[in-house]
Each structure stands twice: as C-alpha cells, then as structure tokens.
C-alpha positions as CSV (number, residue, x, y, z in Angstrom):
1,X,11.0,-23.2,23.2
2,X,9.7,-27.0,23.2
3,X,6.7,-28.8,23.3
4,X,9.1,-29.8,26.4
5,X,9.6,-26.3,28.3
6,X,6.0,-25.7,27.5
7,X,3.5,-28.3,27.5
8,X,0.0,-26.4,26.2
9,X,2.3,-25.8,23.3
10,X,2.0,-29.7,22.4
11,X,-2.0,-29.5,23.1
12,X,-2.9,-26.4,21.2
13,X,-1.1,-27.9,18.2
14,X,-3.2,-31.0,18.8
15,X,-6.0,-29.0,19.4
16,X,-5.2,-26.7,15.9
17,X,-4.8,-30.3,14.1
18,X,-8.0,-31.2,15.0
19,X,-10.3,-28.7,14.4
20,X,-8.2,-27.9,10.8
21,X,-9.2,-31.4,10.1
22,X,-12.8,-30.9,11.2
23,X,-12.9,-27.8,9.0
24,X,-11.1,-28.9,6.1
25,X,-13.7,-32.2,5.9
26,X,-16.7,-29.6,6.0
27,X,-15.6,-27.0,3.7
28,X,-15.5,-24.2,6.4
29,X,-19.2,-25.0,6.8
30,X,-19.7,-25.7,10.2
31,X,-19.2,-22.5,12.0
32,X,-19.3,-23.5,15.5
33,X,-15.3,-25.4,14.3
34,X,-13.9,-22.4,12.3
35,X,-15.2,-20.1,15.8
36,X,-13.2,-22.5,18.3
37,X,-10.2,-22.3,16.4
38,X,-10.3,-18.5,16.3
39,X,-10.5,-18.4,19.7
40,X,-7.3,-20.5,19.8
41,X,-5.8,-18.3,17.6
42,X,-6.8,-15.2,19.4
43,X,-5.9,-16.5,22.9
44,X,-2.5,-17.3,21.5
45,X,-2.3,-14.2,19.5
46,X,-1.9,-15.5,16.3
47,X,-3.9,-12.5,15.0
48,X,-3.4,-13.1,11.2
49,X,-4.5,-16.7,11.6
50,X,-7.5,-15.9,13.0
51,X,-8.4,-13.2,10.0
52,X,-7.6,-16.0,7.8
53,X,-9.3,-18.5,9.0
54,X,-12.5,-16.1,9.3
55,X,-11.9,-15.0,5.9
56,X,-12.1,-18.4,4.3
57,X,-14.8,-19.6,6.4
58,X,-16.9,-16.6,5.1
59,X,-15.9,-17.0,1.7
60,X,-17.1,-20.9,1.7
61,X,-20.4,-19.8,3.6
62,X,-21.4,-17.2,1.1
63,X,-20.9,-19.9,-1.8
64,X,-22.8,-22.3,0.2
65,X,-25.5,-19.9,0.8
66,X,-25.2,-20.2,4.7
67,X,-27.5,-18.3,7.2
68,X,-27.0,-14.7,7.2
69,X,-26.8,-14.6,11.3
70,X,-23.7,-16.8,10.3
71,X,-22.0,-14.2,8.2
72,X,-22.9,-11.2,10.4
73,X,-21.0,-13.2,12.8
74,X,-17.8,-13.7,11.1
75,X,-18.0,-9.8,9.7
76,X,-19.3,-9.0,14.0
77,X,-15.5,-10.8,14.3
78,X,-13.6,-9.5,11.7
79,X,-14.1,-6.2,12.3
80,X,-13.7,-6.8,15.7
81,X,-10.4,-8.0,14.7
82,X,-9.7,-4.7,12.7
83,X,-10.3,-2.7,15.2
84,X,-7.4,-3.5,16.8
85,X,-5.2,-3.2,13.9
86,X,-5.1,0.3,12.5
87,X,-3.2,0.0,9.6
88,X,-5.9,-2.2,7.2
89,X,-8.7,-1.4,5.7
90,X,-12.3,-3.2,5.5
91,X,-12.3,-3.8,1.8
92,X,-12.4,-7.7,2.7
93,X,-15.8,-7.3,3.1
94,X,-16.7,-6.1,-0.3
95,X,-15.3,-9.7,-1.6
C-alpha cells in the first residue's frame, strides 16, 4: 500500500505530523490536540496509539496540575478504550 493507491494515507500522516508537533511544543498540555489525534488514531484503528498518546497526555496534565474535568476525560477515554480490550487491566490509572 502507497500514499499512491491510497491518498488519505498521505493526509492522515500529515495530519499525525501536525498535531504531534502541536503536542510535543505544549508538553501534552493542550487537550483539545492530544483528543484530535486520538480520534485519528481510533478512526484508523491504531488502538495502542491512541492509549499511548492518552497516557502521556494524562501523565503531563497531572504534573502540570491541569483541570480535573480534563483528567476525567482522558480516564472517561481510556477506559472506554479498555473496554474493548479484555486482556489488560486498569492499573494505569493508579500511576
């Protein structure tokens, strides 16, 4: 498969680029970035990106003492997320 055969292939790796960019500059701080690219992760079902991406973003939120609506969010997400797989465990959220 190319960028060729597919073209929203080259646009959501543009698209990933960008908001990786946005994130990176605002040390995960800016929610309404780290939520768009989890729903570019999910809609491609790049399921373990997604949990990363919420993991990290929650990690860098509690650090940065970020609104608690925030972080129920991201946990509203993540569990969400391990719902679907039944094979792991919610011990991220005692981190």
């Amino acid at each position: 498969i190319t960028p060729e055969d597919y073209p929203e292939i080259k646009y959501f790796d543009k698209a990933e680029d960008i908001l990786l960019f946005l994130i990176l500059q605002t040390d995960y701080t800016h929610y309404e970035y780290v939520e768009r690219l989890a729903n570019l992760y999910r809609r491609n079902q790049r399921h373990s990106k997604e949990k990363e991406l919420l993991l990290k973003a929650r990690k860098n939120m509690l650090a940065f003492e970020a609104t608690e609506g925030i972080i129920r969010r991201i946990d509203k997400r993540l569990l969400r997320h391990e719902t679907s797989d039944h094979t792991a465990s919610h011990s991220y959220l005692l981190q």
